[in-house]
One Martini backbone bead per residue (centre of mass of N, CA, C, O) as a GRO file, in nm:
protein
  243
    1UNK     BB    1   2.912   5.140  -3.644
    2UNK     BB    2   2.893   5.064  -3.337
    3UNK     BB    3   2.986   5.132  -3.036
    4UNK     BB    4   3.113   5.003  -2.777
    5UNK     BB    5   3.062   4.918  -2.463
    6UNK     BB    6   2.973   5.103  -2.191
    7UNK     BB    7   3.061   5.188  -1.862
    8UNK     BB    8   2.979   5.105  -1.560
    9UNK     BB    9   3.112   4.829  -1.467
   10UNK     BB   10   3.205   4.735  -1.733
   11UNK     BB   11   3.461   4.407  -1.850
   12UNK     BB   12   3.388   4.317  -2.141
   13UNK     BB   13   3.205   4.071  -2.098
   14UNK     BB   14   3.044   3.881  -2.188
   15UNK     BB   15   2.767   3.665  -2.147
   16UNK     BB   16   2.665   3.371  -1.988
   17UNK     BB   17   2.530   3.156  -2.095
   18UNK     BB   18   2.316   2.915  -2.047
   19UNK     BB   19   2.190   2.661  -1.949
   20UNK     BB   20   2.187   2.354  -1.985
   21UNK     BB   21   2.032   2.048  -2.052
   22UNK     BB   22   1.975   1.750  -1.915
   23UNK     BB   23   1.942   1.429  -1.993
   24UNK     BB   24   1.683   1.185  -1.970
   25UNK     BB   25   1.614   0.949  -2.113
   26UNK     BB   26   1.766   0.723  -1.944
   27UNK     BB   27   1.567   0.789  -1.679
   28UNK     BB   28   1.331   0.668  -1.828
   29UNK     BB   29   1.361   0.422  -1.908
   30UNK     BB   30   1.477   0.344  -1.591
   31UNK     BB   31   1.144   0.385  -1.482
   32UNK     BB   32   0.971   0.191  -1.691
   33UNK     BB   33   1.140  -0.082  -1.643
   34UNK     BB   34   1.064  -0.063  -1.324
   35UNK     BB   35   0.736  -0.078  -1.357
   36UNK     BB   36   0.702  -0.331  -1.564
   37UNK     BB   37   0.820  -0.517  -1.347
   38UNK     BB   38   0.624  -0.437  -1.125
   39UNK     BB   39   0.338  -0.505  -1.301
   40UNK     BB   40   0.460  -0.815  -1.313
   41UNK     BB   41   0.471  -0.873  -1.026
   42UNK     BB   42   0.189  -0.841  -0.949
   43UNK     BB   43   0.044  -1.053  -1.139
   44UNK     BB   44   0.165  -1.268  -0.983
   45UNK     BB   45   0.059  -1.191  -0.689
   46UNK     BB   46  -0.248  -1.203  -0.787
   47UNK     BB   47  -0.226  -1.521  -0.821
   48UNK     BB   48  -0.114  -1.595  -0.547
   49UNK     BB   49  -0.367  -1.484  -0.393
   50UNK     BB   50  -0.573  -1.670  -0.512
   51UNK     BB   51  -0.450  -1.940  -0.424
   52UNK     BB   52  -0.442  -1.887  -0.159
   53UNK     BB   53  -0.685  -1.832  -0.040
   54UNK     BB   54  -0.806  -2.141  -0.121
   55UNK     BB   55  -0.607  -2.293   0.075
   56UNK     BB   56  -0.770  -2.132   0.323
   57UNK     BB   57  -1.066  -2.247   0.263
   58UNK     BB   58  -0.949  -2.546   0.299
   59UNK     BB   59  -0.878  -2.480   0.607
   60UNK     BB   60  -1.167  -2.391   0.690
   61UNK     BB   61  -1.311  -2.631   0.637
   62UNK     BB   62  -1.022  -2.858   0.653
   63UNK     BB   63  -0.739  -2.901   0.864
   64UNK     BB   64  -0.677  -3.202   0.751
   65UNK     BB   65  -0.714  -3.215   0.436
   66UNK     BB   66  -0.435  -3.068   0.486
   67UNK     BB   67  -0.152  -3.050   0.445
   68UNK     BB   68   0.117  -2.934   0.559
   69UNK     BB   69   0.322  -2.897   0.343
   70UNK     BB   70   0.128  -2.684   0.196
   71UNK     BB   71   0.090  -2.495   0.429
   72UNK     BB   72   0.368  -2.410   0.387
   73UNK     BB   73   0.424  -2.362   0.137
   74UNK     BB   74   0.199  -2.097   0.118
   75UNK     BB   75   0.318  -1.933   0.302
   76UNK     BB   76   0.580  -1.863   0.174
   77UNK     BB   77   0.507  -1.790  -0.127
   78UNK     BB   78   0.287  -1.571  -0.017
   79UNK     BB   79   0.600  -1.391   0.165
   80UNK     BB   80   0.767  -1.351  -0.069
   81UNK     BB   81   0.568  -1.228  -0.273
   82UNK     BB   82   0.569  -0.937  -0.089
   83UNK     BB   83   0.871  -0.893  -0.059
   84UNK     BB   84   0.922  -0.849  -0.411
   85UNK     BB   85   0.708  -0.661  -0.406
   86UNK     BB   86   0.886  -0.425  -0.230
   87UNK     BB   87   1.118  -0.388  -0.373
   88UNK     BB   88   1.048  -0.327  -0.664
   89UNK     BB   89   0.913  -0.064  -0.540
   90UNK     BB   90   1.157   0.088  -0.459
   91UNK     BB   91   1.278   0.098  -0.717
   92UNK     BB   92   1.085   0.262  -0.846
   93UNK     BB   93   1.107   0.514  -0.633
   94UNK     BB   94   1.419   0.552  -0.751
   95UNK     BB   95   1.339   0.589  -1.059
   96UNK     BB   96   1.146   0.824  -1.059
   97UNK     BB   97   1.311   1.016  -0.825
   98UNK     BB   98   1.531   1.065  -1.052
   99UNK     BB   99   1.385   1.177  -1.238
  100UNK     BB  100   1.240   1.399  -1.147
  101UNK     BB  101   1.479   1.554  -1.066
  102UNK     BB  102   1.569   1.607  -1.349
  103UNK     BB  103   1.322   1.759  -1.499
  104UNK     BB  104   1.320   2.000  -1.249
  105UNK     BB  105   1.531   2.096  -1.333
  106UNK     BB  106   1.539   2.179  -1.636
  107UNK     BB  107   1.237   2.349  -1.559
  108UNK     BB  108   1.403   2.568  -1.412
  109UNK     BB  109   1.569   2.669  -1.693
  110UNK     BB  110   1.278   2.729  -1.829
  111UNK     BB  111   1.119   2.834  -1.548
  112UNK     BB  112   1.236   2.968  -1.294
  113UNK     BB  113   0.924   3.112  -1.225
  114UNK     BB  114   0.731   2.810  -1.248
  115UNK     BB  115   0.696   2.721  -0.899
  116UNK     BB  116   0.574   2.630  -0.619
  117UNK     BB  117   0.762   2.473  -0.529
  118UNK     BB  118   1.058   2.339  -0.384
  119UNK     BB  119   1.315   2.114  -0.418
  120UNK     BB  120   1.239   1.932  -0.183
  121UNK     BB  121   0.943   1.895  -0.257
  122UNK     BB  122   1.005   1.601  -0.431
  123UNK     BB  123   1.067   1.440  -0.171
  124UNK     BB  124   0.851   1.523   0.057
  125UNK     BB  125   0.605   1.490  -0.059
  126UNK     BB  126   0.540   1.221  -0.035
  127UNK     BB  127   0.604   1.209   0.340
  128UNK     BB  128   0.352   1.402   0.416
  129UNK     BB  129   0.123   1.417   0.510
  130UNK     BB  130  -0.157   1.542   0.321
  131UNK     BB  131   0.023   1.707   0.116
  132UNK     BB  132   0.088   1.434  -0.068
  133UNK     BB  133  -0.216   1.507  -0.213
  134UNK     BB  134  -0.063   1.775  -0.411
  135UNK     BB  135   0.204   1.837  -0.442
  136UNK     BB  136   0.326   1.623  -0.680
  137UNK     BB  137   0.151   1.733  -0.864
  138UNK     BB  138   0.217   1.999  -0.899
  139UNK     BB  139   0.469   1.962  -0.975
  140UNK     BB  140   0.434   1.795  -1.255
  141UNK     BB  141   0.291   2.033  -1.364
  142UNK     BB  142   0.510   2.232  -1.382
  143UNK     BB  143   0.676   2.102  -1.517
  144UNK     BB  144   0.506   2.054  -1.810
  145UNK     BB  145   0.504   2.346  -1.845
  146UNK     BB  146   0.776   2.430  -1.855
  147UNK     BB  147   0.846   2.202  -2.130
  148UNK     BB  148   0.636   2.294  -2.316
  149UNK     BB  149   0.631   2.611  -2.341
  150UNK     BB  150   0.897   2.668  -2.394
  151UNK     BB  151   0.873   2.932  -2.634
  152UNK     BB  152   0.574   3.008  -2.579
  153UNK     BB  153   0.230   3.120  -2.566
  154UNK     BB  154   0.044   2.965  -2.545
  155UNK     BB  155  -0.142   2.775  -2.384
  156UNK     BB  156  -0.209   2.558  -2.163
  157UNK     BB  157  -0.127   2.239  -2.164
  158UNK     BB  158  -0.242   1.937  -2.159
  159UNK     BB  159  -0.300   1.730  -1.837
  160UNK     BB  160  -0.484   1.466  -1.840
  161UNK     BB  161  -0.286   1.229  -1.795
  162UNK     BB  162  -0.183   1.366  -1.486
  163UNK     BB  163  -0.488   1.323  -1.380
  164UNK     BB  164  -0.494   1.021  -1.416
  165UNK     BB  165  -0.247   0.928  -1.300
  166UNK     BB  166  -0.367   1.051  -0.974
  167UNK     BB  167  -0.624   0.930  -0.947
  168UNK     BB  168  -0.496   0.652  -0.962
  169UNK     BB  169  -0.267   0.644  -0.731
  170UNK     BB  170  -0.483   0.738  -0.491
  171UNK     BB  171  -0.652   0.495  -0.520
  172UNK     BB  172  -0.446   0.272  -0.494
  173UNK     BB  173  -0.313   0.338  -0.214
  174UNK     BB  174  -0.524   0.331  -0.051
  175UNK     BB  175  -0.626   0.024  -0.133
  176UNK     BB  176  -0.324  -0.036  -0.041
  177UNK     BB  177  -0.345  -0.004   0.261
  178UNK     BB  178  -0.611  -0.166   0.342
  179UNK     BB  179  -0.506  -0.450   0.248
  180UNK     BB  180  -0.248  -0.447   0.471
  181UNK     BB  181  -0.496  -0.376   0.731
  182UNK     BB  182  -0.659  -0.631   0.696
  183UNK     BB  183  -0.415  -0.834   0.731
  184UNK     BB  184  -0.241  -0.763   0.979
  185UNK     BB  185  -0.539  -0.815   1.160
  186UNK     BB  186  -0.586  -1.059   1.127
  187UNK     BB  187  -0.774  -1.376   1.290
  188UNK     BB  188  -0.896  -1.539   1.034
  189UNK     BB  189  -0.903  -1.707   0.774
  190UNK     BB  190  -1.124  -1.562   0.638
  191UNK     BB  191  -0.955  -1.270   0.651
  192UNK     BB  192  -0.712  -1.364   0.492
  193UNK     BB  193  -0.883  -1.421   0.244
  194UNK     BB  194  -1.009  -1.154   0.181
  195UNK     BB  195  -0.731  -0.999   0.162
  196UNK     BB  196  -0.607  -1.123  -0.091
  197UNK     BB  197  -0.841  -1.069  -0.248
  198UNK     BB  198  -0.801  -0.738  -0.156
  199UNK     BB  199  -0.537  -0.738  -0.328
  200UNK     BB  200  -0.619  -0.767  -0.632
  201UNK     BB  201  -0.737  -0.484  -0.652
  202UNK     BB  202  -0.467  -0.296  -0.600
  203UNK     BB  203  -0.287  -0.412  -0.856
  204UNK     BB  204  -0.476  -0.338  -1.051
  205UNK     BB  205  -0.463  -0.022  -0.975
  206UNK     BB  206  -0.127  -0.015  -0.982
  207UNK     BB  207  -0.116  -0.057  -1.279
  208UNK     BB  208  -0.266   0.174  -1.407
  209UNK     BB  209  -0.081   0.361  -1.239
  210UNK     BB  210   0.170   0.268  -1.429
  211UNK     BB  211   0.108   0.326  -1.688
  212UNK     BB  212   0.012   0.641  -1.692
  213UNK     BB  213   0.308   0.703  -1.581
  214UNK     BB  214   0.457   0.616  -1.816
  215UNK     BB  215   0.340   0.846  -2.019
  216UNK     BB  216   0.395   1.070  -1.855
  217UNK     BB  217   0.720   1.043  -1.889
  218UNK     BB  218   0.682   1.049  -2.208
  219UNK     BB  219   0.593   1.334  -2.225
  220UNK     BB  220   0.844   1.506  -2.062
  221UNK     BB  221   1.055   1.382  -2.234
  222UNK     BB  222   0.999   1.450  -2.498
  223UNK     BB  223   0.967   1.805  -2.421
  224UNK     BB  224   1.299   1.815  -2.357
  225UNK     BB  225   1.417   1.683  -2.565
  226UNK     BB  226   1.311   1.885  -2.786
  227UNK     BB  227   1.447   2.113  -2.587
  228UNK     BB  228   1.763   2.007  -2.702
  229UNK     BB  229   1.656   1.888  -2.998
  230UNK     BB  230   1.494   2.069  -3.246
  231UNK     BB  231   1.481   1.857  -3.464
  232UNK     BB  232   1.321   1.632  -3.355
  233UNK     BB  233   1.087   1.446  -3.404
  234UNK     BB  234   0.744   1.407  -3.388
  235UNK     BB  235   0.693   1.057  -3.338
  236UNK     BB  236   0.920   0.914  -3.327
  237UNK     BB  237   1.086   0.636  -3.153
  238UNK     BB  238   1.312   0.671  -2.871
  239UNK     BB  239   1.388   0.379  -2.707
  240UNK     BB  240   1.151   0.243  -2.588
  241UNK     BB  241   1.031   0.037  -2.400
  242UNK     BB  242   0.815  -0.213  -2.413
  243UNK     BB  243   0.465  -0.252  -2.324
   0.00000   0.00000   0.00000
């Protein structure tokens, strides 16, 4: 029998505990459903662009031709739908930030120093100019990695799906800045058909990352899964929403 522990300063207590993981899965579902949303929003905005553009066309070519009360109706119907997909896109970014939020405090716990920012800038990093171009890219890095090898000596885990969700991300975000730049600034109707129609690129565009992003989003989330609940087959089902 070995002796008990002894020597300077020992006070007889165990070590505490590690910390636990804490679930991310509802927050996940939560992120992707507002995704799902968001991208169902889009694809209806990028009709009624479609729609609004002709409409323009046709008061550019005769603005007696069209009644007065259809150019209400659809000046209304296409600052609505505007407004709604401002709102959605909001509800995205709480939902997105907060799934985030979790997965790298857990990361935290899998790889206490494999972070190369800290913890403010999993939020401000979306919103100093500049750095917004690979800050958040690095954290997500890194949550990644710290999920995926938690307990393994392997090789860097393949980031290929976050690579391309954030290329397709910066692509969509800039064209859809330059749209709103273009709308805004218009001064004739030739320019304001053109926004309306060079805004269905960019939704085109922001749905593409935003399907990558639900891959992302369940890449890491079953990553920690794993690691919260060992037992977990890889590859069953685990109840996200379909898309």
């Amino acid at each position: 029998m070995y002796p008990p522990p002894s020597g300077p300063g020992y006070q007889g207590y165990p070590p505490p505990p590690p910390p636990r993981l804490r679930p991310v899965r509802g927050l996940a579902v939560f992120a992707i459903a507002a995704l799902v949303c968001d991208s169902a929003i889009g694809l209806i905005a990028a009709g009624i662009d479609l729609w609004y553009a002709g409409l323009v066309d046709r008061i550019a070519a005769d603005v007696t031709a069209v009644p007065e009360s259809e150019i209400n109706t659809g000046d209304l119907v296409y600052g609505l739908s505007g407004i709604l997909e401002f709102a959605v896109y909001v509800l995205v970014i709480v939902a997105f930030l907060v799934w985030l939020f979790r997965v790298r405090a857990n990361a935290e716990i899998l790889s206490p120093g494999g972070h190369r920012r800290g913890k403010p800038w999993v939020f401000f990093g979306w919103l100093v100019p500049i750095i917004a171009f690979w800050f958040p890219k690095q954290i997500v890095d890194d949550i990644w990695y710290a999920s995926a090898r938690a307990g393994h000596a392997a090789a860097p885990p393949s980031k290929g799906l976050i690579d391309a969700w954030w290329a397709a991300w910066l692509v969509a975000s800039l064209v859809s800045n330059l749209a709103g730049r273009i709308l805004f600034s218009a001064d004739d109707l030739d320019t304001i058909a053109a926004a309306a129609r060079f805004d269905v690129v960019s939704i085109a565009l922001l749905v593409v990352a935003a399907v990558l992003a639900i891959g992302v989003i369940r890449k890491i989330t079953d990553a920690q899964e794993q690691q919260r609940n060992p037992d977990l087959t890889p590859g069953v089902p685990t109840g996200y929403p379909a898309y």
